[in-house]
Each structure stands twice: as structure tokens, then as C-alpha cells.
N, C-alpha and C positions, 0 to 999 in steps of 0.2 A: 636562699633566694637571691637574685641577681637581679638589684634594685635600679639600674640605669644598665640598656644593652643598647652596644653598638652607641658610635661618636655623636650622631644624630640625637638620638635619643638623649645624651648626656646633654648633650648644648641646649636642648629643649629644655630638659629638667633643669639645666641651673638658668636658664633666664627664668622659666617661673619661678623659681626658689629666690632669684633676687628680688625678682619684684612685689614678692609675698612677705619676704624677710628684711627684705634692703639688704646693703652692702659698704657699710664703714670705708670713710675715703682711705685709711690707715690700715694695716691689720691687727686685728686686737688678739692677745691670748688671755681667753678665760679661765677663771680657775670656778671649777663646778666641785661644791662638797654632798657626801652621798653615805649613804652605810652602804656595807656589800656583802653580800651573801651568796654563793653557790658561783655565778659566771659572770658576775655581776659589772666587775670590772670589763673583760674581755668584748662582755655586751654591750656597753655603753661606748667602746671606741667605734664598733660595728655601726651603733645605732646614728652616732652624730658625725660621720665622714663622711657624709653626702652634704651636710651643713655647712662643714670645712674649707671640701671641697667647693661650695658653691660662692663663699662671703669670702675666703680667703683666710679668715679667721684660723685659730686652734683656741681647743678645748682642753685643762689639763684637770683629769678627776681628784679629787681630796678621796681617799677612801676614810670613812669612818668605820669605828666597831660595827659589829652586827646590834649588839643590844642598842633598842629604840632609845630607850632609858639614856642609856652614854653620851648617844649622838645628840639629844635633848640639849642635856646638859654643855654639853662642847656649843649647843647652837646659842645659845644663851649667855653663854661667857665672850663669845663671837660677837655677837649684836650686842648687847650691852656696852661692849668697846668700842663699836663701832666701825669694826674692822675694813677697812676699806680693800683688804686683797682676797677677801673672796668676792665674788660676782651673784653666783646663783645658790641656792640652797635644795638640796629633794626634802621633803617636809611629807610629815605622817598628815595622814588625813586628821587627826586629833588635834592637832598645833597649832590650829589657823585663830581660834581666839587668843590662844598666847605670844603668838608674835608677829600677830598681824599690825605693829607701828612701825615695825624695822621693816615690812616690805613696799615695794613699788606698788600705786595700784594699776592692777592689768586692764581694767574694764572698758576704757578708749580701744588700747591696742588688740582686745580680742574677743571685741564687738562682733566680729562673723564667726569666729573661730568659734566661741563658750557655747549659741545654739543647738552646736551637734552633740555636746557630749548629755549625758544623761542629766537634766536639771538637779537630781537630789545630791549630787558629787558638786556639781558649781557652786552649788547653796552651800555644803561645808568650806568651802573658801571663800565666802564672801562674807564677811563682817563688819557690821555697820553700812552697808552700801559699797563694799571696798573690795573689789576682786583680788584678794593677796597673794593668791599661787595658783598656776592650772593645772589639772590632773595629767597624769600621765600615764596612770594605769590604777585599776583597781583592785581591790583582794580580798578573798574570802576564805577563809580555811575548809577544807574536806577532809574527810574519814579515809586513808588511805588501807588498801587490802590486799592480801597477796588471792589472787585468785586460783592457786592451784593447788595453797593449802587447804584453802575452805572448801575446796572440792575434792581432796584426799579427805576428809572428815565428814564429809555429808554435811557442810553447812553452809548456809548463807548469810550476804552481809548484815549485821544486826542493826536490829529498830531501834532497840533501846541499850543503854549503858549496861544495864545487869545481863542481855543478852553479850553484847561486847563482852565484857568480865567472862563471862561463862566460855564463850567459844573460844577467847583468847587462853584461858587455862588450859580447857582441851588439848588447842592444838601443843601448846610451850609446853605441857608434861609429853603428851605424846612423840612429839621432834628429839625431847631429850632424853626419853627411853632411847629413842634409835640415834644417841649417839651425838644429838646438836645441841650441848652446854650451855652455846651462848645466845640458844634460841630467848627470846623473850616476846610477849602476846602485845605488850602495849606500848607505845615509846609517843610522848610527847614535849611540851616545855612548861618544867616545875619549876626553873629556877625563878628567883625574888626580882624580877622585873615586870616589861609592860606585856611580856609576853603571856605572865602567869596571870596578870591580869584580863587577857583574849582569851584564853582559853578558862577561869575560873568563871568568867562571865557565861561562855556556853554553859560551860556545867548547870549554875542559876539559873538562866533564862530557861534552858532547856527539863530545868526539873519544877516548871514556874510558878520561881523565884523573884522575877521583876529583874531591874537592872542596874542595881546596886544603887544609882538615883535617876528617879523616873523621868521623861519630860518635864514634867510640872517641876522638877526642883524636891519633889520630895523624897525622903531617905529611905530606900524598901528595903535593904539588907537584911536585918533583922527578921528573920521567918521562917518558918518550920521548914518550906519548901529548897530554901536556901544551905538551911543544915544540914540535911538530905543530901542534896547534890554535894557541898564539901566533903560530908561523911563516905559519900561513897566514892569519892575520890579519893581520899586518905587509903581506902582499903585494899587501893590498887597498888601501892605503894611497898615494894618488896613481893608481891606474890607475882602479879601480871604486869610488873612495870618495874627496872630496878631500881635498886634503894637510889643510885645516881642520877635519879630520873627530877630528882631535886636540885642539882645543877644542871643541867640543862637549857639550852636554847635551840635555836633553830636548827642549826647545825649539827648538833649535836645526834637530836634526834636522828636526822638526817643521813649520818655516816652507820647509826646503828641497822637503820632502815636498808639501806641502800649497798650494805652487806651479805644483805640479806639475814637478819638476825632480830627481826621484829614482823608479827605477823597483823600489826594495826600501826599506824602512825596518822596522824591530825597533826598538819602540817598546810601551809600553801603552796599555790601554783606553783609557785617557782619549782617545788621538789617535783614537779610530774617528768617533766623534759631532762633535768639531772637522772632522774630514778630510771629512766628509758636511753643513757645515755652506754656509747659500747662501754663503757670501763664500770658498770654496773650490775651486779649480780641479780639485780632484781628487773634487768632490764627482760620486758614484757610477760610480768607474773603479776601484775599487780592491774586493780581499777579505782578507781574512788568512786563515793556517796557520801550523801547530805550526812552530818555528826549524825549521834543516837538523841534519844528524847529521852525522859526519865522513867514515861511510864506511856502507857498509850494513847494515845488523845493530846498528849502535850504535842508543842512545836518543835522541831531542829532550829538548832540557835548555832550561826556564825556569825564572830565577830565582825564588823567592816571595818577592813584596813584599804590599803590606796596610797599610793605616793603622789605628790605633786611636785611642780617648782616653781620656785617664787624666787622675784630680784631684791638683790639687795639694797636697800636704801643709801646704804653708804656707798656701794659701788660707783668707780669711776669711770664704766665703761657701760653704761645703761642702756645704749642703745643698741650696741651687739648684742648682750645680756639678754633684754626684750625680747631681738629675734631666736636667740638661741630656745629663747623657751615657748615660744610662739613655735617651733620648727619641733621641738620635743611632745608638746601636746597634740599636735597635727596630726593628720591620718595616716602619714606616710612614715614616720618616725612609731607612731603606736602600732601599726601593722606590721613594720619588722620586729618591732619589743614581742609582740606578740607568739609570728613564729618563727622566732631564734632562742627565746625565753618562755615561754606559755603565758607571758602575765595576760592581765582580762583589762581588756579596750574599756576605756571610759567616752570612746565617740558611739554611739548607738547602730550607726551601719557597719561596724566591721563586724558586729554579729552573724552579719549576713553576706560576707566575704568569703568567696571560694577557695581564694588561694588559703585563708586562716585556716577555713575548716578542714582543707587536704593537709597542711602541717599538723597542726594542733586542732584534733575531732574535739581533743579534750573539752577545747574553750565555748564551743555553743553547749556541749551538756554543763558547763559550770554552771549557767545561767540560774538551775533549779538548784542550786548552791548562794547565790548572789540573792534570788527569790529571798534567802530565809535570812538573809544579814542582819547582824542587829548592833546600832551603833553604840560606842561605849559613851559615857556619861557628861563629854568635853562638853555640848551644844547647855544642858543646864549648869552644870558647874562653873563655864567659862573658865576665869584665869587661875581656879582654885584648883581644874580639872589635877593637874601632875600631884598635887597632896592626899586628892581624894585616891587616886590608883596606888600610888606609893602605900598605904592605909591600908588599901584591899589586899594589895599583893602581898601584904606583911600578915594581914589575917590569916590569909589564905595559905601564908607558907608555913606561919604555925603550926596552923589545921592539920599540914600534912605531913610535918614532922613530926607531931606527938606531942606539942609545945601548946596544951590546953586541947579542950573537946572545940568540936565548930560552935556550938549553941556557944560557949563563954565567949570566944573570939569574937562571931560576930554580933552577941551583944556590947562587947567593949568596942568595938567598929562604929555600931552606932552614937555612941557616944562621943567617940572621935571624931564623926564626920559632922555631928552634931555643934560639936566645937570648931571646926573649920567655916561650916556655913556662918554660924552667928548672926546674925541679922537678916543676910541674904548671899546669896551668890553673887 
């Protein structure tokens, strides 16, 4: 997309961009920290050189690991110090009651701005009355599928998990009769972070099992419905899924995918635009749909993820800071995010944006994906939230290691998370 055409237009676009954003008598270079995954880097210079360009400013990315987990913890030992040379932070949708003291509050400066985006995304950044980061994009995982195996097999995308299991076996014996070894039916992320935690939550919610703790603060894990869902995720494990399916993250999944060498993968937006990229074997063989359910009648369960960004409190340069993130949550920054990267717009009109939907058709069908989100446990646990996943994710990789049945894990889970609340959350 060619976001400023012809001189005119450019000098247009950066006096509004100043007067929206201001423009520091000095020029400042920011240091923005991020995880990065697939093009993550290359997108983020694309996305913020209109900014640049317009304040005079520069932007210098921190890339973090991919695991949420990792960056958590680097963010924490960050802010705890005090760190005064980072500026901005990208922040999980989950992190806003844990580190909402070290941010600036944004609610003065993006009084017009927070309106447009989806109110249930603003409310997980506001804490206590305190806007601590703005969205930037949101995220939901989907059931990715090759559409031209399940049409050499006579099948369609599955409802439920034991249909997935079943058609995924099909096709991965059948491909490796004729000859494709490294075919495998199921690829997602088992490894012992936050991600096993998004994806063992669908599992749960979707065989329902509740959501490990409910709104109210109470502890649902413990249930029949719950051991179910692990159990039949354990039994993917080495047949329709490889045994390495247990180290795993995004990526990883990703490169198996994207090979062509997995005939399901549950993964986010980000992979659709990679998956369909020229250097991609699966480029235009594949569609996505809502996860499976456990049984029929139950719900599809995606977890809600979303990135935002927030200022630093310690930061020395707050007021470029400000605008840069005022300029990132914007519509014009999220409309390129959108189709250069597929991520899903958290402003509510770019749903209905032409140009999104001729790049990325993908992003209006997410929508019946975004429908079915279901958030992980941060809003009742609050600051206890990273103990109680840590907990889960540990149950849960037992579970599927063969290290204890589910029923024992997650009765000893309850009793652990039992010990963390203590009084109260």
C-alpha cells in the first residue's frame, strides 16, 4: 500500500500527523521493546516511517524472544529498575494489572482517540481508572487447514476435536503411504509457557470446562469436563502430532506448517499472510475456521490475545513517547498493521475498510473467530495472574508428557492455586 502519494499529499499528511501528534522542539530517538515473530521486525519499520518522517523523530526496535513468558520476565526486571532507556513497551493484553505503576496514564491524551477502538479491549488496559497502554491490534487464534487435502479425502473442516483426531490421522497415514514421511495431521504449541497456557485453555473451555478461574475468582479446574479435554489432548501426542510438539511455540509450529508438512495447525493471524507468502509451500492451499468443540452443543473457545503499548514511567522522553504511541494505536498505523501483517484492528471501522478487506478478506471473516474469545484468567487473579498460568502450564505439560493422569494433575492444581489465592486475589 502506498500510504502518502505525490508531494501534496505528503505535506498534507505530515501537518496533520503534527498536529495530532506534536513535534518535539529537538529530535528524540526512541527505543521501543517488542517480541517478534514471523516479519515482525521488518513490519514495525514500515509501520512507524510515516511517524518519523513526520516528528523528525527515530524509532529503534528492542526485539524480544518470541515466548510471552520471557518477555514478561525481561519486562519486569526492566521496570523494577527503573530503566530509564527504554521509552515504550508492546504489552500482552494479560499484563495490564501487573504493570500498570511503571506506566504513564494515557487517558487525558487519548480522550478522542480510546472511543473508536472496541470498549471491551480499553477496559483490559485500564486499571483502577488509569489507561496504562492502547491497543494496537488484537488476536484470536484459528484452526488452520489445508484445503486440498481435505478435498483429496472427501472431508471437511471438523466440528469437533475427535473429528479433527480422526481426519488428521487419515490424511498423515495416507500422504505417508504415498511417500510424505514428514507429513504430520496436527501441529500446535505444547511447549511449558504462556502459549500452552492459550491453547490448553481452549482445549477446557471448549470441552466445558470453565476457565481455570472464573470471573468471580472462583477455582474451576478441577472437573470431569476439564480431564477430558487434557486427556484427549495427551492422545495426540506422537500419533497426530509429534512427540516434539512438546517443545514447541509459535514458530515452530509455523515452519512445520508452512512446509507443508502438517495438515491442521491453531496458530494466529500473524501465520495467515506468512502461510500465503511466495517463499511458502502452502502458499494458497489452505483456509481457516473457528477451533473444534469437544462434543456438539459445546462452544469454540479462542483464547484473547492483542498487543498494546504503554509508556514508560521512567522514560525521559514522554512526550515523543506519547505521540508515538498515540500514532501506533491510530487508524492509520493499524490499517497498514493490518494489510502488510493480517493482525485484527482493535478501532471498530476498519472492519468495514475496503482497502483491508481487498488485502486481507482474511480479517472481516476473523470476526466469527474474535465472536468466540475467551479471556485467560488475569482480570480475577490480578497480580497473582503469571503464578496461576505458570501452575496451569506445568499441569498441563505433565498431562502430556505421561508425568501423572490429568484427573491427579489437576486435582494437585487445585490445591496449588488454592494456596496462591489464600485469602483472596
Amino acid at each position: 500500500m502506498k500510504i502518502i502519494e505525490g508531494r501534496a499529499l505528503r505535506a498534507t499528511a505530515t501537518a496533520a500527523m503534527l498536529a495530532a501528534f506534536g513535534a518535539p522542539v529537538a529530535a528524540e530517538e526512541l527505543f521501543y521493546v517488542s517480541g517478534a515473530v514471523g516479519n515482525a521486525v521488518e513490519d514495525f519499520k514500515k509501520i512507524v516511517k510515516p511517524w518519523e518522517e513526520a516528528t523528525g523523530n527515530t524509532v529503534t526496535l528492542v526485539p524480544m524472544p518470541a515466548s510471552t513468558t520471557d518477555q514478561f520476565g525481561q519486562y519486569r526486571l526492566w521496570l523494577a529498575a527503573g530503566a530509564t532507556d527504554i521509552d515504550l513497551y508492546q504489552t500482552d493484553v494479560i499484563w495490564a494489572p501487573q504493570l500498570a505503576d511503571h506506566f504513564v496514564d494515557l487517558t487525558e491524551a487519548a480522550k478522542d482517540l480510546a472511543p473508536t477502538h472496541f470498549p471491551s479491549i480499553i477496559e483490559s488496559q485500564t486499571v483502577n481508572g488509569k489507561l496504562v497502554a492502547l491497543p494496537i491490534f488484537t488476536d484470536a487464534p484459528a484452526l488452520y487447514y489445508r484445503k486440498d487435502l481435505l478435498e483429496k479425502y472427501g472431508k471437511t473442516p471438523p466440528k469437533t476435536w475427535a473429528e479433527l483426531a480422526e481426519t488428521a490421522k487419515l490424511i498423515q497415514d495416507g500422504e505417508r503411504a504415498e511417500g510424505k514421511a514428514d507429513l504430520w495431521g496436527f501441529v500446535w504449541q505444547g511447549n511449558a509457557y504462556e502459549g500452552l497456557t492459550c491453547n490448553a485453555l481452549e482445549w477446557v473451555k471448549s470441552f466445558g470446562g470453565g476457565q481455570i478461574v472464573e470471573p468471580d475468582g472462583t477455582i474451576s479446574i478441577n472437573n470431569e469436563n476439564a480431564v477430558a479435554a487434557l486427556e484427549a489432548a495427551k492422545s495426540w501426542v506422537g500419533t497426530i502430532s509429534p512427540d516434539g510438539v512438546l517443545a514447541y511455540q509459535e514458530e515452530e509450529a509455523r515452519g512445520v506448517w508452512q512446509t507443508g508438512n502438517a495438515v491442521f495447525m491453531r496458530n494466529w493471524p500473524y501465520a495467515y499472510t506468512l502461510g500465503n507468502g511466495d517463499d511458502s509451500a502452502v502458499k494458497g492451499l489452505f483456509a481457516v475456521t473457528t477451533l473444534p468443540v469437544g462434543k456438539e452443543g459445546d462452544t469454540s473457545a479462542a483464547t484473547l490475545g492483542g498487543w498494546n503499548v504503554a509508556v514508560s514511567k521512567y522514560s525521559t522522553k514522554q512526550e515523543a513517547a506519547i505521540s508515538l504511541a498515540l500514532y501506533l494505536a491510530g487508524p492509520e498505523a493499524q490499517k497498514e498493521r493490518a494489510i502488510i501483517a493480517s493482525n485484527l484492528p482493535t478501532i471498530i471501522s476498519l472492519y468495514d475498510d475496503a482497502d483491508i478487506a481487498a488485502a486481507q478478506p482474511i480479517i472481516p471473516q476473523w470476526k466469527d473467530v474474535f465472536l468466540n474469545a475467551v479471556p485467560r484468567p488475569s482480570a480475577p487473579t490480578l497480580g497473582k495472574y503469571n503464578e496461576v498460568s505458570a501452575k496451569f502450564w506445568s499441569a498441563v505439560h505433565n498431562t502430556l508428557s505421561g508425568n501423572g493422569s490429568a484427573a491427579e494433575n489437576l486435582e494437585l492444581l487445585e490445591v496449588e492455586l488454592t494456596d496462591i489465592k489464600g485469602s483472596g486475589w
